[in-house]
N, C-alpha and C positions, 0 to 999 in steps of 0.2 A: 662424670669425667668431663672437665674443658673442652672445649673445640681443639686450643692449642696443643693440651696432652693427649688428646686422641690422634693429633697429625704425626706428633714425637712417636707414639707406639706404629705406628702405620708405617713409617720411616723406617725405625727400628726393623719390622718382621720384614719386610721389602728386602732388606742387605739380608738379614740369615737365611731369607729363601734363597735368592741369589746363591749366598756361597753355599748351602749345601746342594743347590743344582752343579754346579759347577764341580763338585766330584771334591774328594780328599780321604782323610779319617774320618770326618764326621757324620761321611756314611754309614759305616758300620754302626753310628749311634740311630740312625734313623730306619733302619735295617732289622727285620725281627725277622728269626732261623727258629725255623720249629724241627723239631729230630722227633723220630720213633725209637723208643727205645729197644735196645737188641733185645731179640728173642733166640731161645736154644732153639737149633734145629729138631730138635725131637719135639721140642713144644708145639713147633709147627706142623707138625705131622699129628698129633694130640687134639689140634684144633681146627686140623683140616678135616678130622675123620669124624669129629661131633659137629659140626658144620654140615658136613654131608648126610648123618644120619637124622639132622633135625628136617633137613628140602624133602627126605626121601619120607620122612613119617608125617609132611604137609601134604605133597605129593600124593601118599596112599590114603589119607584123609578124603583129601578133594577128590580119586580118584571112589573111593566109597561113597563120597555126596551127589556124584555124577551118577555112577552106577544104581545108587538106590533111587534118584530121579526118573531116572531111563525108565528103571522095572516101574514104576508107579504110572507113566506116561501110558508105556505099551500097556499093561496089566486097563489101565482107566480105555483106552482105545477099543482093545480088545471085547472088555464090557460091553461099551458100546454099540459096537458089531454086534455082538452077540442078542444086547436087549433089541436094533434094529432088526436082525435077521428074525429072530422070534417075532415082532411085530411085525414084521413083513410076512412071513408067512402065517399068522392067524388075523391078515386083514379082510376086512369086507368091504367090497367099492361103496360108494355114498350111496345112501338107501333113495332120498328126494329126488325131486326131477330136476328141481334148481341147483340143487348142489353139484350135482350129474352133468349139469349144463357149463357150471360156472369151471369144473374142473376141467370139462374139454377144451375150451375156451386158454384156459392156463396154461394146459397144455401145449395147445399150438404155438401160443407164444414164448414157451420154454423151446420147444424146436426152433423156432426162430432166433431164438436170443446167440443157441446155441452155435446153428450155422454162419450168425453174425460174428460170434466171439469169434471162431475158427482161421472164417475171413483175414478179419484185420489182424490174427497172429502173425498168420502167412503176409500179410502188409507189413507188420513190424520186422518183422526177421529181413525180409526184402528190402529195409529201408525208406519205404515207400511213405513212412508215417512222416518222415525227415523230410522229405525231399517227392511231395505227391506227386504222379504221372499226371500229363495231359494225355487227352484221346491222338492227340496231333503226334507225338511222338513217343508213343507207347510201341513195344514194338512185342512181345511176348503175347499169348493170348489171355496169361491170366491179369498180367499189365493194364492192358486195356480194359479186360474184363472189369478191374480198382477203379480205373481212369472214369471208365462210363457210369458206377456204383458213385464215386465221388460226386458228380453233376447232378446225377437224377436225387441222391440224398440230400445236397448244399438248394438245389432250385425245387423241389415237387414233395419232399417228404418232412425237412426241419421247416418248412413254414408255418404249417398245419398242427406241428407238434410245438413248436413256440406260441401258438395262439391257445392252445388247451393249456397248454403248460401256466400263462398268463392269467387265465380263466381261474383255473386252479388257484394259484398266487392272490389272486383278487379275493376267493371264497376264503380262502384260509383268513388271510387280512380281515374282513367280515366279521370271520366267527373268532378270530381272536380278538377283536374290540371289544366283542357280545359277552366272552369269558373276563377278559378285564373290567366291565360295569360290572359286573357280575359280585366280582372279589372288592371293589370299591363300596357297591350297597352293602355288602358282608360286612367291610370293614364302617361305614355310616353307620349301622347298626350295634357293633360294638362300640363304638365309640361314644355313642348316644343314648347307649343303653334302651334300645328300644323294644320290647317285646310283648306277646297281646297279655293284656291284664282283664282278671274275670271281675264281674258283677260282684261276685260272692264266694264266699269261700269254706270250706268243709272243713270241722275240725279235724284234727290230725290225727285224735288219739281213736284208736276201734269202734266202729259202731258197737250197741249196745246198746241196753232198755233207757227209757227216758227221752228217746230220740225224737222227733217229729217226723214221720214217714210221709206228711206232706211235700217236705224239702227235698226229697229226694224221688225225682221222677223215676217211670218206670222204663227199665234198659233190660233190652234183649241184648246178649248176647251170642253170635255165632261165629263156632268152627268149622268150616268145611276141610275136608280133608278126603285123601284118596290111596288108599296102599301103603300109607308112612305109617310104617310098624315099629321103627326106631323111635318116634319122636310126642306121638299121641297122649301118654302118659303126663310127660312134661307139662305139656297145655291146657289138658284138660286140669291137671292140677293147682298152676299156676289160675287157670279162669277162676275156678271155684272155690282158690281162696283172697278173690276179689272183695275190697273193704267197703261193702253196697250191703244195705239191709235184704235179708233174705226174700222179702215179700215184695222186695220193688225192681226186683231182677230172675230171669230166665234163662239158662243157657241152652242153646241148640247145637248136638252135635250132627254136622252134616256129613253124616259118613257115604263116601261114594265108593266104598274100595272093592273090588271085584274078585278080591281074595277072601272066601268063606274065613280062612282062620284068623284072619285080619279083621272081620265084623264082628266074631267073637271076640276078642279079646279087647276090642274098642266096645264091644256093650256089655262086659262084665265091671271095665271100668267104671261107665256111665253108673251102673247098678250100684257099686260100691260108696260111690258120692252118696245119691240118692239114698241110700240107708243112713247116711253121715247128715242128712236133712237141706241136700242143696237143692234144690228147684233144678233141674237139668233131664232134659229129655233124648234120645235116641232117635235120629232119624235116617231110614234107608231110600233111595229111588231104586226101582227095578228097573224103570227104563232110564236110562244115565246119557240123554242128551244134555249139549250145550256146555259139558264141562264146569267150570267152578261158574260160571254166570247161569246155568240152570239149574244146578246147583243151588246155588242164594235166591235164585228167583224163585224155584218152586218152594223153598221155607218162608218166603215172606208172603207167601198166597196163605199158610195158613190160618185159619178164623183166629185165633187170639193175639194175633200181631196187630190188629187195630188195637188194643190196650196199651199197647208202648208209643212211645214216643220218642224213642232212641234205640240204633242198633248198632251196636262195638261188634266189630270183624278183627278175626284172629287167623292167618295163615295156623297150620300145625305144628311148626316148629318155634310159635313165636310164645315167649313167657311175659304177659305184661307182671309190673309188679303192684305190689297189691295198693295201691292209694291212685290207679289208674282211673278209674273213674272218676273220685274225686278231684283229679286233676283238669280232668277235659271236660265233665257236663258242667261244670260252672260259667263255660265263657258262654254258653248257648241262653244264659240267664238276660232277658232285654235286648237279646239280638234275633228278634224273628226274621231276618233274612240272612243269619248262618246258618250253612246247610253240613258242613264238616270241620271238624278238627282232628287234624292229622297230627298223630306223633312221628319220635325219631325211632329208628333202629339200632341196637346196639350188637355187638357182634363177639359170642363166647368164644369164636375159634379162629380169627381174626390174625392169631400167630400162629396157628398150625402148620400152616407151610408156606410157601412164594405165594401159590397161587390166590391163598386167602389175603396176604397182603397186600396183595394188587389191587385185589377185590376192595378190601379196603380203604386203599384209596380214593379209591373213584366214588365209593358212596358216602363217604365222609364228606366228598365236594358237595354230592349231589344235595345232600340233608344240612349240612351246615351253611351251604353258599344257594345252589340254587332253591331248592324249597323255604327256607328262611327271605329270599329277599322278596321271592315272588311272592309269600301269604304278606309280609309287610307291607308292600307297594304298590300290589296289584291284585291283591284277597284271590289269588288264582294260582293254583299250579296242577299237578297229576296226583290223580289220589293213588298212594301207593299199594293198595290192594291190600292193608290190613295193617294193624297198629292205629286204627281213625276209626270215628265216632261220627255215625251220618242222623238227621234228623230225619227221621224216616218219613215224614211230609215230602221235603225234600225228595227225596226216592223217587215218591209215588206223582209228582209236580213235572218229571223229566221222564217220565214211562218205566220206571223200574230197570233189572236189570236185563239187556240182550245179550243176547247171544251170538251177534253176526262179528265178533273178530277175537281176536285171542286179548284181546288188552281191556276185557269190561270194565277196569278200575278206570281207566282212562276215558272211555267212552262215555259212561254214568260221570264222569267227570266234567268234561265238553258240555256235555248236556246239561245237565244243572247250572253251569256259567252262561251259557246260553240263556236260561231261562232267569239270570239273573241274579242265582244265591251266588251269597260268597263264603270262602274258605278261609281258617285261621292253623297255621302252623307253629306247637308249640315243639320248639328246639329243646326243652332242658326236661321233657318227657321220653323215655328211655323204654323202649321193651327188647328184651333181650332174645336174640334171632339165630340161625345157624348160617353161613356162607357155606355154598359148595365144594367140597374140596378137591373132586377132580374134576381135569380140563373139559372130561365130555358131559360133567351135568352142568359145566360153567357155558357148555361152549350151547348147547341146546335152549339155555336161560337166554343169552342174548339172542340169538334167533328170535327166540318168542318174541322177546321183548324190541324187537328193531322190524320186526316182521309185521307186528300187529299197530302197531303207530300207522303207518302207512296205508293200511288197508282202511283204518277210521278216519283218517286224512280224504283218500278216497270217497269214500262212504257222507261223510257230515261237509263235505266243502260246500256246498249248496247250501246247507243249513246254516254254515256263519255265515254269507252272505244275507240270507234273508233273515236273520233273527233280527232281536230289537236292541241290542247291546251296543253300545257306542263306536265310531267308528275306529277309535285309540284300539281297543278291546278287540275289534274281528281283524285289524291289522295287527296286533301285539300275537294273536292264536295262531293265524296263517302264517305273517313269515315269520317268528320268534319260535313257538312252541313249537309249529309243524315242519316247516322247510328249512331255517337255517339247524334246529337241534338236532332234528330226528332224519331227516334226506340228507341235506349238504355235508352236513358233519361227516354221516360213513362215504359219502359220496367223493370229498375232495381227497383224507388219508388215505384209501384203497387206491384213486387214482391218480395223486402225487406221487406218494412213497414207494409202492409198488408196481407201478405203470411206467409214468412219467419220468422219474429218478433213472432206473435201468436204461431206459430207451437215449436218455441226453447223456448215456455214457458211449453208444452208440450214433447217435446223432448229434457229436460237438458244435454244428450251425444253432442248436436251441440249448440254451443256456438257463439253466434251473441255479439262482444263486445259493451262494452258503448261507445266508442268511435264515433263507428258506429252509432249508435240511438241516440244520445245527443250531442255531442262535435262537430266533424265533418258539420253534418248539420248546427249546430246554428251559425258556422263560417259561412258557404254557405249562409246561412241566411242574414247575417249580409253584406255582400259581394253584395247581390242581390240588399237590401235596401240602400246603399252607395248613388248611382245619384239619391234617393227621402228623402232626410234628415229628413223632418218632418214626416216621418211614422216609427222612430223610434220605439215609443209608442206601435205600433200595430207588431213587430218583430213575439212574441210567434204566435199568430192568422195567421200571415201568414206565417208560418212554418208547423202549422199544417193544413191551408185550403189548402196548394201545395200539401201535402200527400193524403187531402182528393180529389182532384181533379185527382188525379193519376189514378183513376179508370176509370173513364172518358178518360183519355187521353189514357191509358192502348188499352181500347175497342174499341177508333176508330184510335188507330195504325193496332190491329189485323185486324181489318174491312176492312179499307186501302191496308192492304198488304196480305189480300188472298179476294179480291175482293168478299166482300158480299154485297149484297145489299144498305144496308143503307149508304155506303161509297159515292154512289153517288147521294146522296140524300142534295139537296138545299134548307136550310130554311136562310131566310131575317131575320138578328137580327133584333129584336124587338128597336124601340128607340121610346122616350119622348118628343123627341124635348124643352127639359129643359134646361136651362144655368145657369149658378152659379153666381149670382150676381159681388160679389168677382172679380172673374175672368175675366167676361165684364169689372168690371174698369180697372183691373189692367193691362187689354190688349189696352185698348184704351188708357191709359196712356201713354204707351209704346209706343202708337203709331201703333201698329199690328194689331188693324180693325180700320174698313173704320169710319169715325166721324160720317156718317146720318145711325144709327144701327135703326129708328124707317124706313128707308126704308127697309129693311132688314125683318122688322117682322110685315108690312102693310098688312093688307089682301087688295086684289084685289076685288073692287065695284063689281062684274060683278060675285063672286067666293062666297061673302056672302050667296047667297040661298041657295049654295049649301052645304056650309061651314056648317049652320044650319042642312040641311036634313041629313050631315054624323054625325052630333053629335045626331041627335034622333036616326038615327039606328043603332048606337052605343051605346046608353040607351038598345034602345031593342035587341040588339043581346044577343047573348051567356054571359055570365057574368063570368069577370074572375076571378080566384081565385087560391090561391097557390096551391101547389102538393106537393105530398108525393112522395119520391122516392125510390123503395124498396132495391135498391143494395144496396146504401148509408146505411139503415138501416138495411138490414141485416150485414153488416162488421161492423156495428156498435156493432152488441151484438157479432160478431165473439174477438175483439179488448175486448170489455167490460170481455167476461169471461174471455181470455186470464189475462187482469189482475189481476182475481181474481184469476188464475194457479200462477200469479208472487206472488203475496202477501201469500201465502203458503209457497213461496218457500225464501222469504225476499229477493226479486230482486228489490232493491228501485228505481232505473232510469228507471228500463224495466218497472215496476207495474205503476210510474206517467207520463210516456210516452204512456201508451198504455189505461190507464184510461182517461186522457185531449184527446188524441187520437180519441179514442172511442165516447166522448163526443162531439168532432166537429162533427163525422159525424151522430152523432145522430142531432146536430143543421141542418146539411143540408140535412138529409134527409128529415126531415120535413121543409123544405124552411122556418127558421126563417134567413137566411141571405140575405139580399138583399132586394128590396120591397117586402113592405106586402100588401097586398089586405085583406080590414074590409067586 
């Protein structure tokens, strides 16, 4: 269209606008009337009364969805109480002196938190939160009482607590850089495909005649073990159908169990091999010092262990599978100063419940991110107490094994780098393990294991300094391995998250950012759960069951490193001897256990009687059942009030961080995570 015929049309609508503003007939053209058409009055009564009876059958719907809510809340509530009150009355206060210690300690500060919350209610309600007193013109006694509370708290008490609280901030910062190289070499390593590669290498297909028994040095094998009646069978079966020539290998079972019917039935096993033609011997101590490190120590004193030159360690519940040895004695071929090769742990019960997926997690980091970057970049890490292959020179180069802390795997490890050997960790070697499945044989594992660091920290700090090792090397062990992993670590979450946090919700002058409590972690978080992909889902829960564990691990660092009592104190995780369906296939699949797994889990003819008489007196013994734990629970109402000081205060990330918080360790103090016992 022209310029000029778009002015003619513009013209044009301009006047028809005009005249139909201007009122006439040609309203009614511009005018739409919409009608409802008549209805019979009865129709309307028809349709008033199915109208009414459709609100009233949504109405007793909803009022059904509400009421069967209700009953499932109370009914789930009531449970509760009930599995509380029953663990409350068959508890027993903490058996250690530290524990004993650490809960008084909690205590008092639960009483305090308490009378604090109290306080500034009676401040809120009063107004006082709005519009604070001075001393100068308070006039009521509990007024001034605020007034004088407010001064001594803003000048003598949040200084003190923002400077730790800083401290804190700082170590955290530390160790999460240290966690971030960490996942960076991880990620260098896949990226670069880097992993140790052997000398030599063992055919694949079954030994058998024709072999050269030269090639194959000679490997002791041992199991020690102690009371695990569930799981002995497993291991010894999985050992001794190990893909090693019969004449160039040994197994030694180190039986320490204190249970007569337990000895029996671990050496009718042994016997039954032995008629099947494995090389495998039976060994008891009468006198049962030193725990698993006297244990191994006094089998390696025996006269034919100078004929080996390699000793594979097996915890009781561990199944290597059968091409284990030819997988690891090759990289020791032209490396006379490797002293160990450590494998991975794989895990058959991994889904049995939270507790094991938590578990999970965390060792999934530890084998895939830390033990991988360390044997690649630094031929160093902890030897994991079984699933590794030591050069028994080696051994004997760094004094064998002691007995002065609960952690020999680590100590014989220290020392050996010390003197110079170094370690190789093969990632994509697999022995199949059990996790614990309840809280108290998880909660007793970490003790040990946070207890005993400490004490050999103690004990050898003198020796890295004087050893001959580089000075990268005695600084990498002191602050890397010893004080930033194994102290700082439980030392800042216990006194952040449960110290710290509660306290600056009471003392608003010290400011703990969000950053800190939410952001921060949930990166770490996510960071941890990276090498277990499918536990995404379960991220929040193990976020928070690490903070709840902090306690724990907090008290047997203290315990460790000012030698009390219970730091040296040995208990045997508890295991099920359970495997995960699943996992048996998808291992024999792969090819990674032995194909005859019903030898594996045969009872021994000769072991049935006995097999019988331990499961009657296992009806009648002692009858187990969960516990109640009181630390756990009291931080739980220390965290709980805390949140109700934030929601006063409209601290939204601190109030649902410290409420979900609170609420885990309320689940673990009453052991709802992990097996339950009806």
């Amino acid at each position: 269209m022209s310029r000029s015929q778009n002015e003619e049309f513009q013209q044009w609508w301009n006047k028809q606008r005009n005249r139909d503003h201007d009122g006439g007939d040609d309203e009614a053209f511009l005018t739409v009337e919409i009608r409802t058409p008549a209805v019979d009055p009865t129709d309307k009564d028809r349709i008033r009364t199915r109208t009414l009876r459709q609100l009233s059958r949504l109405y007793l719907l909803r009022l059904k969805q509400l009421a069967s809510s209700s009953v499932w809340i109370a009914s789930s509530f009531l449970h509760l109480l009930r599995t509380a009150n029953r663990r409350i009355a068959n508890d027993n206060p903490p058996s250690s002196t530290s524990s004993a210690r650490l809960y008084r300690l909690i205590k008092a500060f639960l009483v305090v938190v308490v009378l604090l919350l109290c306080f500034e209610l009676a401040a809120y309600f009063k107004g006082w939160h709005f519009t604070p007193p001075s001393v100068a013109s308070a006039e009521a006694a509990v007024e001034v009482a605020y007034a004088w509370w407010l001064e001594i708290r803003a000048s003598y008490l949040a200084p003190p607590l923002q400077s730790l609280t800083n401290v804190c901030i700082v170590l955290f910062l530390i160790q999460s850089v240290d966690r971030l190289v960490l996942v960076l070499g991880c990620f260098w390593i896949k990226l670069r495909r880097i992993k140790p590669v052997a000398a030599m290498e063992y055919p694949a297909k079954p030994v058998g005649e024709g072999i050269r028994l030269e090639d194959y040095p000679m490997v002791l094998v041992q199991i020690p073990m102690c009371n695990e009646k569930e799981v002995y069978q497993q291991s010894i079966g999985a050992v001794c159908m190990l893909d090693w020539p019969k004449e160039r290998m040994l197994i030694q079972i180190l039986d320490d169990s204190s249970e007569l019917d337990v000895q029996v039935l671990i050496k009718a096993e042994v016997q039954k091999w032995q008629q099947r033609g494995v090389r495998i011997v039976y060994r008891h101590r009468l006198i049962r010092t030193g725990y698993k490190a006297g244990n191994l120590k006094a089998a390696m004193n025996c006269e034919y262990v100078k004929d080996y030159e390699f000793v594979a360690i097996f915890d009781a519940d561990f199944q290597p599978p059968a091409e284990f040895l030819k997988k690891t004695v090759p990289h020791f071929k032209g490396r006379e100063d490797l002293a160990l090769v450590q494998t991975r742990w794989a895990f058959v019960n991994k889904d049995e419940n939270l507790l094991t997926r938590l578990q999970n997690i965390n060792l999934s980091f530890h084998f895939e991110v830390e033990q991988q970057v360390n044997g690649v970049f630094i031929n160093f890490f902890g030897f994991n107490g079984t699933a590794g292959v030591w050069r028994i020179k080696a051994l004997e180069d760094c004094g064998g094994w002691l007995e002065r802390t609960t952690v020999e795997d680590m100590d014989i490890a220290v020392r050996a780098h010390l003197c110079g050997w170094k370690f190789i960790y093969l990632n994509d070697v697999k022995c199949l393990c059990e996790l614990p499945e309840s809280y108290e044989a998880y909660k007793k594992q970490q003790y040990r294991w946070h207890s005993g660091p400490m004490q050999l920290f103690r004990l050898c700090f003198m020796d890295i300094l004087r050893s001959k090792v580089s000075v990268g090397k005695k600084a990498n062990m002191i602050f890397l391995f010893f004080l930033l992993r194994k102290l700082i670590l439980p030392f800042y979450s216990f006194t952040l998250f449960c110290v710290i946090l509660p306290l600056t919700m009471f003392f608003p002058e010290a400011n703990l950012p969000s950053w800190v409590v939410c952001y921060i972690p949930g990166i770490m978080s996510i960071l941890n759960i990276i090498p277990a992909p499918r536990s995404f889902p379960f991220i929040v829960p193990y976020l928070l069951f690490e903070n709840t564990m902090s306690v724990t691990k907090f008290g047997a660092m203290i315990s460790g490193l000012f030698k009390f009592g219970s730091s040296y104190e040995w208990v045997v995780t508890k295991k099920l001897g359970r495997s995960s369906e699943a996992d048996l296939i998808a291992y024999a699949e792969s090819g990674s256990l032995v194909e005859s797994t019903n030898i594996q889990r045969s009872s021994s003819d000769s072991g049935l009687t006995e097999l019988s008489k331990l499961g009657a007196a296992k009806k009648a013994g002692k009858t187990k059942r969960n516990r109640l734990y009181r630390t756990e629970i009291a931080l739980a109402f220390i965290l709980l009030a805390a949140s109700v000081r934030s929601l006063l205060s409209a601290q939204g990330i601190h109030f649902y961080f410290l409420l979900f918080q609170g609420l885990t360790f309320v689940i673990v103090g009453l052991d709802l995570i992990g097996e339950q016992v009806s």
